[in-house]
Steps between C-alpha positions, in 0.01 A plus 500: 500500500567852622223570793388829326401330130344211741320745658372667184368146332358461835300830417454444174276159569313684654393767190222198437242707686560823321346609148781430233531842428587554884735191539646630167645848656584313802719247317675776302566660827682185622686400234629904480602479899627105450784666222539805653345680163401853444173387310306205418191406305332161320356456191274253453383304231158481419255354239574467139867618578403850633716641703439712856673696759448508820659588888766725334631674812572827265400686224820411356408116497165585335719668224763249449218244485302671239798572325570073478117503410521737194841389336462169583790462624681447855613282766187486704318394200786268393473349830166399420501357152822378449687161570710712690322584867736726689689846358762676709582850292777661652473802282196610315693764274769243360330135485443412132169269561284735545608850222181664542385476863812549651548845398185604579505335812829715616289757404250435769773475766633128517777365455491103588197269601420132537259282388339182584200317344201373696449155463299266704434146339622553165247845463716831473270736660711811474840663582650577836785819442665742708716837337690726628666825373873375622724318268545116528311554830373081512709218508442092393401465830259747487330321214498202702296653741280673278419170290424311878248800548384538148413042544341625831306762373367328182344275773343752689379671251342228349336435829402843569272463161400129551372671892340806288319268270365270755357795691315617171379188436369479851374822530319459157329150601364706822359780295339241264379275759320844669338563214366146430364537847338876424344304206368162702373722758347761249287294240511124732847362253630195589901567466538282182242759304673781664789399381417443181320858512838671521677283267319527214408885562914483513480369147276736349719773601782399427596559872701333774249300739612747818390768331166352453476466847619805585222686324252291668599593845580863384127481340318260722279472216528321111306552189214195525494245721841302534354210460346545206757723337764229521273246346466758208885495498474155510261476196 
């Protein structure tokens, strides 16, 4: 393997400890330096289908991306939902599989790009792709390369928001376990009834549990005693 893509998996591992939108721009940087690109970007693909951009290093990407987005139509989205996972378009103003994006693509400066989906255990997560305003300017073994780095970053993307998650969830259980213990201390709760103090308050709200506890350190105080307010829940 050529030292300088080694070198970039190397760095991409590593995108683990960043917020996903951070690793993100940081993997679209790579993969534009790995293919010597004027411009990359990802979209990614979200819940119920919806579709995102992000770490477009240009204006230009944000357009051509949108563009895909609005006409439904592209290789970057193609790349995504189709059997097919890789697209090499030598020319944007004369390839036939795309009529309505292509045009308006040349129209935002580009002339070729490449595309690779993001695909870690059988989940796409997105699209890795690169463009650049020069005819026919990527080769097959560009798109090699790319789909290596688009593999790579599907994994370290996935990680970044499996490491963001965890963190929330940690940081959450901390906020609620301070506010069982402003409540225990407060009105003499053992943690089982201050528990159950912010859950069902939670329920009557119609509110996530850290925001109940949130309020009751932001507040140090609650409306009746906790104990007896979660019994009334209770009832």
């Amino acid at each position: 393997m050529d030292q300088g893509i080694h070198r970039l998996l190397i760095e991409m591992a590593a995108e683990v400890h960043e917020a996903p939108e951070k690793a993100v721009r940081h993997i679209a940087e790579y993969a534009r330096t790995a293919v010597d690109g004027e411009d990359s970007g990802i979209m990614l693909l979200k819940a119920k289908g919806r579709i995102d951009t992000l770490g477009e290093t240009s204006e230009g990407v944000a357009r051509a991306h949108r563009l895909q987005a609005e006409l439904d139509e592209g290789p970057c989205l193609d790349a995504i939902r189709t059997d097919t996972s890789v697209f090499l378009v030598e020319d944007v103003a004369t390839d036939e599989r795309w009529p309505r994006w292509g045009p308006e693509a040349m129209k935002v400066g580009y002339r070729s790009s490449i595309s690779a989906r993001m695909e870690s255990r059988g989940r796409s997560y997105g699209s890795l792709n690169v463009y650049d305003t020069r005819r026919a300017a990527f080769t097959r073994a560009d798109l090699d390369v790319l789909e290596l780095l688009a593999s790579q970053a599907a994994v370290a993307y996935a990680n970044a928001v499996t490491h963001l998650n965890m963190q929330v969830a940690l940081d959450s259980r901390t906020v609620i376990g301070q506010a069982q213990g402003v409540l225990m201390q407060a009105y003499d709760l053992d943690a089982e009834t201050s528990f159950a103090y912010l859950r069902r308050r939670s329920q009557a709200e119609n509110v996530r549990l850290v925001e109940v506890a949130q309020d009751v350190l932001r507040t140090r105080a609650t409306t009746g005693h906790p104990r007896d307010a979660a019994e009334a829940l209770d009832g």
